[in-house]
N, C-alpha and C positions, 0 to 999 in steps of 0.2 A: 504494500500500500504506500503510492504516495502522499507528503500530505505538505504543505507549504503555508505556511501562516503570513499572515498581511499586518505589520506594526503599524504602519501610518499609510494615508491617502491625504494626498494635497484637497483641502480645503474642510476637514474634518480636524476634530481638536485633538489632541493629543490622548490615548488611552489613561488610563487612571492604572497606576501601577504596572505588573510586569503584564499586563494584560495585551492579547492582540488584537485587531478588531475583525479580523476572520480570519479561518482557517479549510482550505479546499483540500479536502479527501478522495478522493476516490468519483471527480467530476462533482461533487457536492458541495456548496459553500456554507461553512458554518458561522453565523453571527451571533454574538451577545452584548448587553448592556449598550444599547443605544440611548443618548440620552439626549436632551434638549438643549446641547450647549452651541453656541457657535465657532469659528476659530480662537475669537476673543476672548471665546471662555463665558460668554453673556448667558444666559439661561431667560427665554419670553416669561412674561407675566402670567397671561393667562392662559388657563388650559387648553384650549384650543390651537394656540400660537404653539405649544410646549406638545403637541402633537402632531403639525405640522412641520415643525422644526427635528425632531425626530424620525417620522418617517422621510423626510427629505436627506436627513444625513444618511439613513437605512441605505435610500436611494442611490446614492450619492456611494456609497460603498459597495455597494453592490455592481452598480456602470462599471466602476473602478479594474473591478477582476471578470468584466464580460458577461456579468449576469444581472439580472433589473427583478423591479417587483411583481412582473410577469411570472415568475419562475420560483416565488415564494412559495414553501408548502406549509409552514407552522409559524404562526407569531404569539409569540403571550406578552400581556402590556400585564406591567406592573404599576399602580398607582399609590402615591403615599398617603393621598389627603383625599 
């Protein structure tokens, strides 16, 4: 099995820790812990912005390594509040 991890993609923030922001296996991309930040680090106000802002980084990572939200099969949102 091959498997090749992605650390950064220009226009997305920086991971939080030794964390990568995908990992392709076996022709499969795996993502975790998307979150609502910008490059800047800003996080939107309200829910809505803090949603679209996440799936568009989602997005945004996924173009990255050749695969779009066309091609998603599982997503789970985690909310705090």
């Amino acid at each position: 099995m091959t498997v090749r991890t992605v650390r950064t993609v220009a226009g997305l923030g920086e991971p939080v820790g030794a964390f990568s922001q995908a990992a392709i296996a076996n022709g499969f991309v795996y993502t975790s812990g998307q979150i609502p930040t910008t490059v800047a680090g800003k996080v939107p106000a309200d829910f809505e912005s803090q949603l679209r802002a996440t799936l568009g980084n989602l997005r945004l990572l996924l173009d990255s390594v050749g695969s779009g939200l066309d091609q998603v099969v599982k997503v789970n949102g985690y909310l705090t509040d």
